[in-house]
Backbone as CSV, one residue per row, in Angstrom:
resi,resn,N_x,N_y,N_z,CA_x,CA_y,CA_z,C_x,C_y,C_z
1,UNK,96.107,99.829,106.959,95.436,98.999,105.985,94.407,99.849,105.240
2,UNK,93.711,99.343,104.016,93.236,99.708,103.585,91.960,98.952,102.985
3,UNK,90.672,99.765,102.125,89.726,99.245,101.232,89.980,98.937,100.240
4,UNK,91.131,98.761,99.457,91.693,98.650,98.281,92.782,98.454,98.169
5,UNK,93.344,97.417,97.407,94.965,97.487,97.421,95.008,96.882,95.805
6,UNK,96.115,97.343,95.725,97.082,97.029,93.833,97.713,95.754,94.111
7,UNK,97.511,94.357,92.829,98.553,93.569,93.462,98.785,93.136,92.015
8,UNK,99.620,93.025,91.771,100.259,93.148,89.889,99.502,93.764,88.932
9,UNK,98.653,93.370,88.407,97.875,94.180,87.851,96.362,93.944,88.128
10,UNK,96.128,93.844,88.688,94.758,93.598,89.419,94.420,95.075,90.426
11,UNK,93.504,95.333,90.805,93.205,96.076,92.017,92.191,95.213,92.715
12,UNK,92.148,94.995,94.199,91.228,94.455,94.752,90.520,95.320,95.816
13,UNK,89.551,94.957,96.096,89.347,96.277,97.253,87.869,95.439,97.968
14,UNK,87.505,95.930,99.233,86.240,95.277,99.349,85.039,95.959,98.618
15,UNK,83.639,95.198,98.517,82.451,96.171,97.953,81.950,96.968,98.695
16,UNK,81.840,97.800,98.042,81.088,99.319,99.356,79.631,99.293,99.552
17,UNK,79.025,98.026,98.248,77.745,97.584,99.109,77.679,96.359,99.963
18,UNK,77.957,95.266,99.921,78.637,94.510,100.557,79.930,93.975,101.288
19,UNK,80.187,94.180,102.762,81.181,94.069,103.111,81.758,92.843,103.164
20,UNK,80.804,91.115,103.170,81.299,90.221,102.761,81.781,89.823,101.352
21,UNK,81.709,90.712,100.922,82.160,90.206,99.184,83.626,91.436,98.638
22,UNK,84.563,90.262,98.274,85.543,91.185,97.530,85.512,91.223,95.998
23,UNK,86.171,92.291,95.580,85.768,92.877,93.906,87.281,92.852,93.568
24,UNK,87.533,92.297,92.100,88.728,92.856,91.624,88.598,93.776,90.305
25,UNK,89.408,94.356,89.522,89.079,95.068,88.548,90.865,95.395,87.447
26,UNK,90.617,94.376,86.460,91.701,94.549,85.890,91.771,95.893,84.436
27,UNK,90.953,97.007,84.801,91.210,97.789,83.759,91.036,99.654,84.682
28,UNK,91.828,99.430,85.747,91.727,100.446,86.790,90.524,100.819,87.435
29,UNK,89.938,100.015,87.589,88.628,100.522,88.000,87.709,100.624,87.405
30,UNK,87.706,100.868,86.426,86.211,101.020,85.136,85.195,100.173,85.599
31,UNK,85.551,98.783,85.844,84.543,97.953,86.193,85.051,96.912,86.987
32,UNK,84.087,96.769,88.277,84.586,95.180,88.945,83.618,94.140,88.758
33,UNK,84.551,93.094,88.875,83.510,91.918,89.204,83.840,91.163,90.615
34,UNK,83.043,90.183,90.720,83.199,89.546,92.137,84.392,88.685,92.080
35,UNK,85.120,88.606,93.196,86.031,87.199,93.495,85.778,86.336,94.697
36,UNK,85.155,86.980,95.264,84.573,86.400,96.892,83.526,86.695,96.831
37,UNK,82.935,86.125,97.631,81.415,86.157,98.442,81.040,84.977,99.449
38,UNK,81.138,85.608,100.951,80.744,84.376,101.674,80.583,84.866,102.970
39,UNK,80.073,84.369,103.873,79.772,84.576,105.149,80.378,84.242,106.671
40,UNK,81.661,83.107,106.265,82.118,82.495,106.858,83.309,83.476,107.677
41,UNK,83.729,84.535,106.563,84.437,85.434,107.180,84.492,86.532,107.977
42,UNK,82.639,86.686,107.886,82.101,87.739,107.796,82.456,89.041,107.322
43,UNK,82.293,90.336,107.853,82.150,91.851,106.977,83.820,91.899,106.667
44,UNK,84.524,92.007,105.081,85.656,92.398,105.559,85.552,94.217,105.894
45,UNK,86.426,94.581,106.323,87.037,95.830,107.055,88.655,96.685,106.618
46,UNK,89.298,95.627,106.433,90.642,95.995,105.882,91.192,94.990,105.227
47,UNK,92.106,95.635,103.955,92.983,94.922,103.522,94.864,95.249,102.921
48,UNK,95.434,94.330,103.503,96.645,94.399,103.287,97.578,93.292,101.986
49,UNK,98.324,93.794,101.503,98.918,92.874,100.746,100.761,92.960,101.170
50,UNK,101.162,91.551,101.443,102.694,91.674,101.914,103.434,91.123,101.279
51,UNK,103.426,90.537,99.763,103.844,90.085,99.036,103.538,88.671,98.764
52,UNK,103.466,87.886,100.060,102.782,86.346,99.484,101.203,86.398,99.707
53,UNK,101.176,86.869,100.091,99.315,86.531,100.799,98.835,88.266,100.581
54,UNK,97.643,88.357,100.985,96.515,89.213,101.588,96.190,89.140,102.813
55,UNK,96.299,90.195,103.258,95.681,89.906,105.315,94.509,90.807,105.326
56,UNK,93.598,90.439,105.684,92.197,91.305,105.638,91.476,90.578,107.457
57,UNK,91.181,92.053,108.043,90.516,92.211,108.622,89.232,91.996,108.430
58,UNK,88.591,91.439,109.869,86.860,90.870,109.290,86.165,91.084,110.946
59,UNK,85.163,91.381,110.438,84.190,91.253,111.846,84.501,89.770,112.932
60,UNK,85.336,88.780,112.114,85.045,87.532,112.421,87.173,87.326,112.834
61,UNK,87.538,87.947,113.006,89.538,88.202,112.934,89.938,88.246,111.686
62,UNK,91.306,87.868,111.826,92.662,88.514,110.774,92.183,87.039,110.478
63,UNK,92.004,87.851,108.560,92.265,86.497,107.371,92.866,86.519,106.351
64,UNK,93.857,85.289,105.979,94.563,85.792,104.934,94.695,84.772,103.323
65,UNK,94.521,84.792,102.301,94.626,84.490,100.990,95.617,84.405,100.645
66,UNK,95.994,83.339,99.485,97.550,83.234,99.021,97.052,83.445,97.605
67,UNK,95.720,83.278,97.219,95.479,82.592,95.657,94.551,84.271,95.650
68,UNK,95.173,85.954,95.850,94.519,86.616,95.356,92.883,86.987,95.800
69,UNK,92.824,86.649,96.885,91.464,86.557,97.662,90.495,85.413,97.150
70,UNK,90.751,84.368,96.581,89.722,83.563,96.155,89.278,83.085,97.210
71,UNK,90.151,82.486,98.032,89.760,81.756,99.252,90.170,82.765,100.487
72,UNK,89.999,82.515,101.806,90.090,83.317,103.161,90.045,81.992,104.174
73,UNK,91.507,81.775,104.583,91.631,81.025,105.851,91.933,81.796,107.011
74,UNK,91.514,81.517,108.234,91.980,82.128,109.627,92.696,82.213,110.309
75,UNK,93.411,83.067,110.263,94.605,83.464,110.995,94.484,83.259,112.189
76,UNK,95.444,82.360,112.969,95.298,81.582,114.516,96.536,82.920,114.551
């Protein structure tokens, strides 16, 4: 897994100042803005993309997104 992953044309990656908050950036990087921010998941750590979802590692277990990281439910 990784801090960053490509998912159509988006890049997402976590923030390297904040580990609860994810960033996307639709012009390669030049600039991100926020898509997450919350506490519930706590620090993410890793992220994967498998074609329907996102699986991201967290201080708190495996969580995964369908809608592009907007939201983070818990992987039982």
């Amino acid at each position: 897994m990784s801090q960053m992953i490509k998912t159509g044309k988006e890049l997402i990656r976590i923030s390297p100042k904040q580990q609860n908050k994810i960033e996307y950036s639709t012009n390669d990087g030049r600039s991100w803005m926020t898509r997450y921010s919350g506490s519930s998941t706590g620090d993410f750590q890793d992220l994967t993309e498998n074609g329907k979802e996102i699986l991201a590692t967290t201080s708190k277990g495996l969580y995964y997104s369908t809608n592009g990281g907007r939201s983070w439910m818990k992987r039982s």
